[in-house]
C-alpha positions in Angstrom: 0.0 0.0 0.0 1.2 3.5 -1.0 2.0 5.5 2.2 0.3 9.5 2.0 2.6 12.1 2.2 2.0 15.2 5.2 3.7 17.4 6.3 5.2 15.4 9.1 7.2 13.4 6.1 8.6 17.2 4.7 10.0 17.8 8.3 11.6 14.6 8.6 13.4 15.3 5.1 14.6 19.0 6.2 15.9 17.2 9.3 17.8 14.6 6.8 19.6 17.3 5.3 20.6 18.9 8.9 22.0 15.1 9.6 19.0 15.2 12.7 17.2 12.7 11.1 16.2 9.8 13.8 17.9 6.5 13.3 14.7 4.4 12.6 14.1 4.6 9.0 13.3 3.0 5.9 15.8 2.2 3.8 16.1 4.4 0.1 16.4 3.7 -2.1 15.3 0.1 -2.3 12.3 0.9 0.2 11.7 3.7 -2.2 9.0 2.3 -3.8 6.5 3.5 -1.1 7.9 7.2 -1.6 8.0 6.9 -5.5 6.3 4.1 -6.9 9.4 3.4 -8.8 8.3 -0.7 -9.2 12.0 -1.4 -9.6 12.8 -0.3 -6.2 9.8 -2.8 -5.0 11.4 -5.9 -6.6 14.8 -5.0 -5.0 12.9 -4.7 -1.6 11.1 -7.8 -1.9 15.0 -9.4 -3.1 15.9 -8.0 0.2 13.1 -9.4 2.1 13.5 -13.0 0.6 10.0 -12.8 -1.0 12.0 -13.2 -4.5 15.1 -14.5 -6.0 17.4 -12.2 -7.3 20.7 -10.2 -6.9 21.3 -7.4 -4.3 22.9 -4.3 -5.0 26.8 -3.8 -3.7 26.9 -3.5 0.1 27.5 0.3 -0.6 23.9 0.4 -2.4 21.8 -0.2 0.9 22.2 3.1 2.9 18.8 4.2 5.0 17.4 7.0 4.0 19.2 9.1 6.8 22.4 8.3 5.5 21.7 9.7 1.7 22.2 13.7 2.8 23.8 16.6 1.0 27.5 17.4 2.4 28.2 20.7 1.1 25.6 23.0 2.8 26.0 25.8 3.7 29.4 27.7 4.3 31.6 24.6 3.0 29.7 24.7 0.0 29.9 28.1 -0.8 33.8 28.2 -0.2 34.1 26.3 -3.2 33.0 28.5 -5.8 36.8 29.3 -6.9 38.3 25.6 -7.7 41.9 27.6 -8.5 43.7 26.0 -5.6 45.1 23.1 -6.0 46.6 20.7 -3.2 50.4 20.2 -4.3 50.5 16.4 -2.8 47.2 15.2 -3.9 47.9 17.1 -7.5 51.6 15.0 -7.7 49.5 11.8 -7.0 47.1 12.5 -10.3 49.4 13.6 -12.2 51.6 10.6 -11.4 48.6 8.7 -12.9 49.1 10.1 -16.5 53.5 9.6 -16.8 52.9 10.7 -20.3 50.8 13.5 -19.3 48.4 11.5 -21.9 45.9 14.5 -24.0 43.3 12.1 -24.1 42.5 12.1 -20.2 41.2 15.7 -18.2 40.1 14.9 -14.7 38.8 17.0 -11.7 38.9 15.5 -8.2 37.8 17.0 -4.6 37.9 15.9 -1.4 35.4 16.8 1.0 36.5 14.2 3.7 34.5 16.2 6.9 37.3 16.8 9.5 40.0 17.8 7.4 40.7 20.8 4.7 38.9 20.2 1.3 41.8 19.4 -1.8 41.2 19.2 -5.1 43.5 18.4 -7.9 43.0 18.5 -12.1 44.2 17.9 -15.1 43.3 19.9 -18.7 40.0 20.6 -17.0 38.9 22.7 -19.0 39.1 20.4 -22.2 36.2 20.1 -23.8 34.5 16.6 -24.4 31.1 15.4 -26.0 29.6 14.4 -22.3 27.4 11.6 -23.9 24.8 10.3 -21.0 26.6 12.3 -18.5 24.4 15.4 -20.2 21.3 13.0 -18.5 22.6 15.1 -15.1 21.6 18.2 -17.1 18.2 16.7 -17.6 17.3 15.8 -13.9 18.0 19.1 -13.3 15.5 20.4 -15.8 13.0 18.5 -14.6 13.2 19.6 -11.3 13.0 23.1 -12.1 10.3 23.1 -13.7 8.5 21.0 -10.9 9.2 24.0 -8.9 7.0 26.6 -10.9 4.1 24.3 -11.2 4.6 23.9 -7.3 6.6 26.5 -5.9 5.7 26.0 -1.9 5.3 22.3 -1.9 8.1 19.7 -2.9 5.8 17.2 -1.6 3.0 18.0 -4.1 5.9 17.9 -6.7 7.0 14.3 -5.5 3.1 13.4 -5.7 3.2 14.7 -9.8 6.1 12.8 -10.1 4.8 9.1 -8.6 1.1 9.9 -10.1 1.9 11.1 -13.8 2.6 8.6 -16.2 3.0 9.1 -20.0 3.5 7.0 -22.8 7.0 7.6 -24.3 5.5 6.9 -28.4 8.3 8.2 -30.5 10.4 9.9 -28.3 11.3 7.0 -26.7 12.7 5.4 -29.9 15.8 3.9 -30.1 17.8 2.4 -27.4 19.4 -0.3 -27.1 20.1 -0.1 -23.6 16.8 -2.5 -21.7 15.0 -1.4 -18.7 13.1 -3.5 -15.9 10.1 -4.2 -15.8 7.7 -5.4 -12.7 4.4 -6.5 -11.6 4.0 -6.0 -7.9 0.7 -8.0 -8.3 1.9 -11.2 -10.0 6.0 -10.4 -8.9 6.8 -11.4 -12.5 10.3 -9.2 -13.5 11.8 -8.8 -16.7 14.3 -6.2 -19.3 13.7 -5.7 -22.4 14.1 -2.2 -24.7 11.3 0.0 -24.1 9.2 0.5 -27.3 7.0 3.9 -28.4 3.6 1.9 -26.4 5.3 1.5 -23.2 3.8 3.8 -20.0 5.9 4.5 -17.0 5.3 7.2 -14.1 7.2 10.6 -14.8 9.4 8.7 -11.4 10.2 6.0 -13.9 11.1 7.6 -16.3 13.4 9.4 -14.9 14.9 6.1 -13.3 15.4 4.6 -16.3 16.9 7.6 -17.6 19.4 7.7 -14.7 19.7 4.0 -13.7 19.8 2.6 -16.5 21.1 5.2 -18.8 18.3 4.4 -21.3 18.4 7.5 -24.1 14.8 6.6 -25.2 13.7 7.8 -21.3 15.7 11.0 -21.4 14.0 12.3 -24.9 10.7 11.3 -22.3 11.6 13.0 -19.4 12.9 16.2 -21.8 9.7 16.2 -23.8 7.6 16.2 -20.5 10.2 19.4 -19.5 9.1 21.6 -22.4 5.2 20.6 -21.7 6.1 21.5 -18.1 7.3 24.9 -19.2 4.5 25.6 -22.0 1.6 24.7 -20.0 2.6 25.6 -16.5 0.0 24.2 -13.8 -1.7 23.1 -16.8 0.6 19.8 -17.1 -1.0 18.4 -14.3 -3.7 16.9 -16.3 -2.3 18.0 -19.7 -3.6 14.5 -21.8 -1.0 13.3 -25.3 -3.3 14.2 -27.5 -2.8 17.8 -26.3 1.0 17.0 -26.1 1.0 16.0 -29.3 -0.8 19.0 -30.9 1.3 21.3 -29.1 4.3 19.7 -31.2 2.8 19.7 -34.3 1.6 22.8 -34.5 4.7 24.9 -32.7 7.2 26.0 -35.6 10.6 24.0 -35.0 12.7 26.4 -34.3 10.5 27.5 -31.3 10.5 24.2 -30.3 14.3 23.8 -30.3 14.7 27.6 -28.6 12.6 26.0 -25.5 14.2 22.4 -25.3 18.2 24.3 -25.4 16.5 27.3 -22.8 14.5 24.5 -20.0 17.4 22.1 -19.4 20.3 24.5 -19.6 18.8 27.5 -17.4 19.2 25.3 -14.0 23.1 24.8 -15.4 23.3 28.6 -15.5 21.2 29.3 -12.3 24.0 27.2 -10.6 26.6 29.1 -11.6 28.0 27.1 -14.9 28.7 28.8 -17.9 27.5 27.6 -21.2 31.4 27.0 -21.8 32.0 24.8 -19.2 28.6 22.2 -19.7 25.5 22.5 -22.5 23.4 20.3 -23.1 21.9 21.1 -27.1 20.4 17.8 -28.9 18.0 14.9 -27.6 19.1 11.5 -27.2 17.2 9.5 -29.7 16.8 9.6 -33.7 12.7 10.1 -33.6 13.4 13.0 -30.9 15.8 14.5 -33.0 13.0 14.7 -36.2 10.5 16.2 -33.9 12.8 18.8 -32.2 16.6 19.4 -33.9 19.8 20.2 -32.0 21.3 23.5 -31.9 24.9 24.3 -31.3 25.6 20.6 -29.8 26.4 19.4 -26.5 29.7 20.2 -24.8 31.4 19.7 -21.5 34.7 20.2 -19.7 35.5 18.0 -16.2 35.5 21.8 -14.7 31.6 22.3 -15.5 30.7 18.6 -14.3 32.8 19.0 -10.8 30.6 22.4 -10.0 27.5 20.6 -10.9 28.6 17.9 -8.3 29.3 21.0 -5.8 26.4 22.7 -6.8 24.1 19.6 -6.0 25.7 18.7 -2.5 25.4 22.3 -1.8 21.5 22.6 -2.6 22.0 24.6 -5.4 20.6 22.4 -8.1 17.5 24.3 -8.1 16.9 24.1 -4.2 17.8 22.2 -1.2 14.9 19.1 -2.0 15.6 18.9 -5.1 19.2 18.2 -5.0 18.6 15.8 -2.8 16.0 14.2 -4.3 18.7 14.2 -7.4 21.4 12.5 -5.6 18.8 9.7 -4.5 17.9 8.8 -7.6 21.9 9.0 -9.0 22.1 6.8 -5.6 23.7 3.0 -7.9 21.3 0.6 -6.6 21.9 -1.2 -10.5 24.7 -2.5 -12.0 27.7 -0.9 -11.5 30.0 -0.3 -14.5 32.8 1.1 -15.7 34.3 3.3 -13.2 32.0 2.6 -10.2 32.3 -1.0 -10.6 35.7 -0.9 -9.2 36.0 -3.2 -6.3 37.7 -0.5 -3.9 34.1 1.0 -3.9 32.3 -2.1 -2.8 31.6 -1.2 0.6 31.4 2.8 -0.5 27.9 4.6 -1.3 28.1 5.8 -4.8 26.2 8.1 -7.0 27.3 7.6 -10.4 26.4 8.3 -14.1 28.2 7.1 -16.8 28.6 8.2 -20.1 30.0 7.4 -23.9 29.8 8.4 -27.7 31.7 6.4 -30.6 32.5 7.5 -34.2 33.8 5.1 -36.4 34.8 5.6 -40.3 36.3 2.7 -43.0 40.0 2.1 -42.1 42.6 -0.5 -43.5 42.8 -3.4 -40.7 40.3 -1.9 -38.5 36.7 -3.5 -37.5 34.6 -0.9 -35.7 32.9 -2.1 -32.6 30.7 -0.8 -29.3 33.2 1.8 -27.6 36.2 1.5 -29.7 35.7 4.3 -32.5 38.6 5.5 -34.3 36.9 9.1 -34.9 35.6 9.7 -31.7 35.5 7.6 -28.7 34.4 9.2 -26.0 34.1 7.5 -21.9 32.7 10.0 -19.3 32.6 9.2 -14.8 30.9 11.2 -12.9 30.9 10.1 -8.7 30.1 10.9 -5.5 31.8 8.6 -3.5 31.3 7.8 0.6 33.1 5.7 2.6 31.9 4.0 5.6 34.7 5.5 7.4 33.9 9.5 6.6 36.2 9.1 3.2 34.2 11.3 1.0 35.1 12.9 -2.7 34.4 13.7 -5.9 35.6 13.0 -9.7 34.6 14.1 -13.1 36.6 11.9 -15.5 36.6 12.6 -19.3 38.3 10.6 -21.9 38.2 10.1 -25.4 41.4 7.4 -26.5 40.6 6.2 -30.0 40.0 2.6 -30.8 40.3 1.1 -27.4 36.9 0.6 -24.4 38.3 2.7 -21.9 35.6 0.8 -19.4 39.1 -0.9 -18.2 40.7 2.0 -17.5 38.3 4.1 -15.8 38.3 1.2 -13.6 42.1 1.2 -12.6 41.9 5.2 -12.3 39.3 4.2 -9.9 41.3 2.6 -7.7 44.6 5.1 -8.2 42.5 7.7 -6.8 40.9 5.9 -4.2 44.8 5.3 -3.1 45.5 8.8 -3.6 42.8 10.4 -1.7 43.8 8.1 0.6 46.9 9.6 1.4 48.2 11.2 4.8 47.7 15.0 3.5 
């Protein structure tokens, strides 16, 4: 059963982010089915419960809900809004990390350990890389925002839109190869598959599967449902897809394209991140793309995605709920891959998104394949990571080595920096 948000629930959240949260909880987010309905999060609790076979998350992906809280706010946040100072021994560490000071690889990295002085170290961070699904981050953050104007005193009555909403992703949602879950909480019955253009999910889903599972067919969703958000205000609430659809058709493209750039970028600049250092310009899927073009592309520099990450543990990202509401859904209850899945972080709570783009063209002796592009090849990590033990940072790692999956890689960076941070200062 589906518990009722009051008021009492939006007092115990403001306590969460004060770290005065009482130590009886649920668990989030795989009890976070009763806050969003999100029916994956219900087949991991019932996993947990041993009412169903399956796999757990990582020990690091079952943190109560008191334990998911933002670090930054407040003054410690707002000292770093200049990231010019590097930490000499942490900065020899990284760079030892790159002996051929390799131009494929920038990096930001900042630790916010409580108890001792923050450091932070980069490397060519402001290099500019195609950000791939890490531009999803610039999504959420879109979304949220506009919650806000439709519901500007109540973040519970935006979390209600969010659970109670649910659209039907049709074209938009078309192609990805990446699957989603799927679950019954009536007959328990759990499957993945791709989503196709019939499929419903909750605005919460959505979202989810946009984040989770890094499925491109659920951001052009979620980004769609943005620019509704914006046209039709308080509207949306019970805005039906034929209206949605009319809207589309009948709104001249390149008004269409001037509000998808403007509702997804202006948290980005609200923030404090210039259009140089992160912009998100083009959806993520082919049928999106027909219905609403790009403009100017999609660019990002480690810099920009390391002040996003301060930005949200500071509040920023739009307000104080709604970053953390942000982080708990970037909270890796999923698969872990890439960099995250590096066994140094087994133990750790991570929020993670992932990100990649491949080019290939016809070349003597070369067979193209998934993440090996001899054009392009872009690999993009962006973490949170916490420690049981109070170890606590941040890394925005952008790469783009030709002809080679850098999954590898990020995963033995991983585990260099983990080393590093861990370091007498």
């Amino acid at each position: 059963m589906r518990r009722i948000f009051n008021k009492k629930i939006i007092i115990l959240l403001l306590l969460l982010t004060m770290g005065m949260m009482p130590k009886k909880s649920i668990t989030y987010p795989i009890d976070g089915y009763d806050i969003s309905g999100i029916r994956r999060l219900r087949y991991l609790q019932m996993v947990q419960n041993g009412d169903l076979q399956g796999t757990l998350p990582a020990l690091g992906g079952r943190l109560s809900i008191q334990d998911i809280r933002l670090n930054l706010l407040g003054a410690r946040g707002d000292s770093l809004s200049n990231l010019s100072n590097v930490n000499p021994k942490l900065q020899q560490s990284i760079n030892a990390m790159f002996p051929n000071m390799h131009e494929s690889y920038s990096i930001t990295v900042l630790d916010i350990t409580p108890g001792r002085a923050v450091r932070y170290a980069c490397r060519q961070e402001k290099k500019h890389f195609q950000p791939g699904s890490v531009g999803k981050l610039v999504v959420i953050a879109g979304l949220f925002n506009e919650l806000k104007k439709i519901y500007p005193d109540s973040f519970e009555k935006r979390q209600a839109l969010l659970r109670t909403k649910f659209v039907r992703g049709g074209k938009w949602a078309l192609y990805d190869e990446h699957t989603v879950p799927f679950f019954d909480p009536e007959t328990k019955k759990y499957s993945r598959r791709t989503i196709n253009e019939n499929d419903v999910f909750s605005l919460y889903e959505w979202a989810d599967h946009m984040l989770s599972a890094s499925n491109n067919g659920a951001a052009s969703v979620v980004w769609r449902e943005i620019i509704l958000m914006h046209e039709f205000g308080e509207a949306y609430i019970s805005l039906t897809e034929e209206r949605a659809s009319e809207y589309f058709k009948t709104t001249p493209r390149s008004q269409l394209m001037e509000s998808a750039v403007q509702v997804v970028n202006q948290p980005l600049t609200d923030a404090g991140i210039t259009e140089n250092e992160w912009r998100l310009g083009s959806m993520f899927t082919s049928e999106a793309k027909k219905i609403i073009p790009g403009s100017g592309g999609s660019s990002a520099s480690p810099y920009g995605l390391m002040k996003y990450l301060i930005a949200l543990e500071s509040g920023k990202i739009v307000d104080v709920e709604s970053s953390l509401e942000i982080k708990r859904l970037l909270y890796m209850t999923a698969t872990r891959i890439r960099y995250a899945s590096s066994g140094s972080l087994a133990s750790a709570a991570v929020y993670f998104k992932s990100g990649s783009l491949y080019q290939c063209k016809e070349e003597e002796g070369y067979n193209c394949q998934k993440y090996m592009g001899n054009v392009n090849n872009y690999m993009n990590s962006v973490i949170i990571v916490e420690h049981p033990d109070g170890t606590n940072y941040m890394v925005a790692l952008m790469s783009n080595v030709l002809k080679k999956n850098s999954a590898a890689d990020h995963n033995a960076l991983a585990l260099k920096i983990e080393r590093a941070i861990r370091k007498v200062p």
